[in-house]
C-alpha positions, 0 to 999 in steps of 0.5 A: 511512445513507440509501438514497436517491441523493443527487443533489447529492452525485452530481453533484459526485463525477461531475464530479470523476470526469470531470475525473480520466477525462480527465486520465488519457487525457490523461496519455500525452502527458505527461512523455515521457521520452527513449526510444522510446515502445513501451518498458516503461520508458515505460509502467510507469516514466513514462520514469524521468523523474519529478521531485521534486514528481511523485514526491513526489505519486505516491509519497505518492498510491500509500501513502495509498490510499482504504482508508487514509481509511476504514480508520483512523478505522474502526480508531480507531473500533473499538479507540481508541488502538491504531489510531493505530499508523500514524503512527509507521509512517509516521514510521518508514517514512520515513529507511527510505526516505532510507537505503535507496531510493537505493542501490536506485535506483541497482542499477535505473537501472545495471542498467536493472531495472524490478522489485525481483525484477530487482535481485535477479536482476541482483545474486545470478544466481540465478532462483530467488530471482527467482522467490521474490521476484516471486511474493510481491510479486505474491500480496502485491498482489492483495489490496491492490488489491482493498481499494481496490475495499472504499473505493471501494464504501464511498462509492458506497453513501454516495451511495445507489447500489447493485448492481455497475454503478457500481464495474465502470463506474469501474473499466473507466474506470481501466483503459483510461486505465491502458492507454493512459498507464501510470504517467503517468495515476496520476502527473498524477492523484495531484496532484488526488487529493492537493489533494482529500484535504488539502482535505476533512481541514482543513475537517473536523478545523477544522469538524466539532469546531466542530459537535460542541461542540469537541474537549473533547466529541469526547474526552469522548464518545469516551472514555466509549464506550470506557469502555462497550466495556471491553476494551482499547479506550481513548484511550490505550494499554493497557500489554498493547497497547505491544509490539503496537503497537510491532511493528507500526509497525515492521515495517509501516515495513520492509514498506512500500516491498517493494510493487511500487507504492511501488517502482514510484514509486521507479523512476520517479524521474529521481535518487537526491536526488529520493528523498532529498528525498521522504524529507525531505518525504513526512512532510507526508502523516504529519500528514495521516494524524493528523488522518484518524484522528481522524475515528474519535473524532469519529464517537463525538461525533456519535452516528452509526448505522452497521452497519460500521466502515467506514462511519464516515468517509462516514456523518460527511459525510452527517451533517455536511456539505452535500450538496455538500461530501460528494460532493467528500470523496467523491469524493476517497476514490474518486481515491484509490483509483484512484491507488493501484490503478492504480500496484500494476496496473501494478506487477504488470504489470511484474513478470510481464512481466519476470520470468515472461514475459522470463525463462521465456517469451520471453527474447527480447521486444523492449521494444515486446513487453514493453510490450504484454505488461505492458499486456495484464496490467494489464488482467488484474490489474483484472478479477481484483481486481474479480472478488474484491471482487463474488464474495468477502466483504469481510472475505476482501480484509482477511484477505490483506491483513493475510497479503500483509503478512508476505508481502512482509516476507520478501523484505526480506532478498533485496532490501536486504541485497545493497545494503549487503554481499556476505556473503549469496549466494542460497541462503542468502537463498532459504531464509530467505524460504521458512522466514519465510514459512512460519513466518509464514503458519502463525502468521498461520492458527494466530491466525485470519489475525491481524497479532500472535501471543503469545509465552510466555516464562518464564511471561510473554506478549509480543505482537508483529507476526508479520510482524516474527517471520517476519523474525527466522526469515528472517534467522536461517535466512539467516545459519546457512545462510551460516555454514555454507556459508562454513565448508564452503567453507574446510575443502574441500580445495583442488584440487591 
């Protein structure tokens, strides 16, 4: 790409980025809620005030992030049919959520819970599966927030600006609206965020192909490329790739709303049907999410020249677009890693604030304590995320990216299992989430930080998400350690 500063595109993506400033900090006057103002609910939860369509704009705001715009044309870019594995995660993900995010809902709003790791605490009494779980869900979100440092960077260059001022500038913005409106700032901003991203997707899978000779030659070109690569790249799956691809979708579907971002707008919501109805309507963002990937395709068909996979979505706009509308779709890609960012700070935040500093530090806090507390970590959690992107290679946010995934999958039997029956107790669970991850992070190492891991069985190869592996150890360990445990207890003599 060019290394010139393409000062038109620099000025749309500049005021887009100033509209989006100001309403971040005007965000704190925003929505208030029926509490005091100085409470962690306020700040960390918008007030659990949140309605149908808020939620419905920040939930899908903090799932499709900018590293979603970039990664998955780069994926399909690189591999072909096999990236498309997103879809049918996200297509899955959804009755995941009707089923089970209400019934969540409701253990957090009774219990007045703000993390996942308290509805555990609140359901088993136990602190060290508090811990377990609020441990791995912040390890998990590091490197999440990181990666959409990696999106964000990603178009900066596009702009032909260089060094770490510009993205160390945008995120102390984020930062400091963060501190000031809490999770009121991403909520009022995902509605721009959102609008933007449909718009720069429409005009591009109507216009680019237009461009390119249609979609006849944007197959056909993509097609021969992959034909070129061999391997298992392609236009369709492989047979070798089903098992993989199917693993994968499903258990990246399980894992999804373990984060404490896509949780923390789950708490945030005013009710239980407003979950239901987001359930009912996130899918939209499912079909968004399919014309995204096939930018990779297109990619092939306007014969772009770039050095990494990553750069194929603002290499396209550069090429195909005015300078103008480039700077909007660039723009658009950088909001929406502020939205998500945002949402998994506060997230982390409130996790440490809740469940390292109330319960091992200050059980006492008042809630204005408890907002300061969370606040002062939010800011913490960017600097450290800004400091892994400057100082570590990109590839390192990739690989802990795809090892928080089997991470977090192993605090699904803790979270979800106590909301449909009584038979688990915490012991149990507990073991079963150490033995899942360490089972999954010791496949994860053994396969060079890879998401699949090959299974001889009879002589034949089966390759599955790890993660998914992980999670059928954590639940076997879970219920053999139960069984026992309810066996030991029937045969103990009774006391006389």
């Amino acid at each position: 790409m060019n290394p010139a500063i393409n000062w038109t595109a620099l000025s749309v993506f500049v005021f887009f980025f100033v509209l989006v400033t100001v309403l971040g900090f005007a965000a704190s006057r925003w929505q208030q809620g029926g509490k005091k103002k100085a409470h962690l609910d306020e700040w960390g939860l918008g007030g659990r005030n949140f309605g149908t369509w808020i939620t419905w704009f920040l939930v899908g705001g903090d799932f499709y992030t900018a590293y979603t715009v970039i990664a998955v044309p780069a994926l399909v870019y690189a591999v072909g049919a096999y990236g498309f594995f997103a879809l049918p995660y996200t297509i899955l993900v959804y009755p995941i959520v009707f089923i089970i995010m209400p019934r969540l809902w409701h253990a957090a709003h009774e219990g007045g819970h703000v993390t996942a790791a308290d509805v555990v605490y609140g359901r088993y009494g136990s602190r060290a599966l508090e811990l377990a779980v609020a441990v791995t869900a912040v390890v998990a979100t590091m490197p999440y927030i990181a990666l959409q440092l990696v999106g964000m960077a990603v178009v900066i260059k596009a702009l032909g600006l260089t060094g770490e001022l510009p993205l160390a500038a945008a995120f102390v913005i984020l930062a400091l609206y963060t501190y000031s409106a809490g999770l009121r700032a991403p909520a009022l901003i995902a509605f721009v965020k959102d609008a933007m991203i449909y718009i720069v997707v429409l005009v591009a899978v109507v216009l680019v192909p237009s461009r390119l000779g249609g979609y006849g030659a944007v197959f056909a070109s993509a097609g021969a490329a992959f034909e070129a690569k061999g391997g298992a790249t392609g236009l369709i799956l492989q047979p070798q790739q089903m098992l993989p691809y199917a693993t994968l979708a499903l258990g990246s579907a399980l894992a999804a709303f373990m984060y404490p971002h896509t949780l923390t707008g789950i708490f945030a919501a005013k009710s239980a049907d407003t979950i239901r109805k987001n359930a009912v309507f996130l899918p939209a963002y499912t079909v968004l999410l399919g014309l995204i990937a096939l930018l990779g395709y297109m990619a092939y068909a306007a014969k772009l020249d770039i050095r990494s996979n990553n750069d194929v979505v603002p290499a396209l706009f550069n090429a195909l677009f005015p300078a103008s509308f480039a700077g909007f779709a660039f723009a658009a890609i950088a909001i929406g890693a502020l939205v998500p960012a945002a949402v998994m700070s506060i997230g982390a935040a409130n996790i440490f604030t809740r469940n390292f500093w109330k319960a091992y530090v200050q059980p006492d806090v008042t809630p204005a304590g408890e907002q300061k507390v969370a606040k002062i970590v939010s800011l913490i959690v960017k600097v450290g995320a800004l400091a892994f992107i400057l100082y570590l290679p990109t590839q390192f946010a990739l690989d802990l990216q795809l090892l928080g995934g089997v991470c977090i999958l192993q605090t699904f039997p803790a979270v979800v299992f106590g909301l449909f029956f009584n038979w688990f107790r915490a012991p149990a669970l507990l073991l079963g989430w150490a033995v899942g991850l360490i089972g999954g992070t010791t496949l994860a190492f053994l396969d060079g930080i890879k998401p699949v891991h090959t299974l001889l069985i009879r002589g034949e190869h089966y390759t599955v998400y790890t993660g998914l592996l992980a999670l059928a150890l954590n639940i076997a360990a879970a219920v053999g350690v139960q069984f026992l445990q309810n066996r030991l207890m029937t045969r103990a003599p009774r006391a006389r």
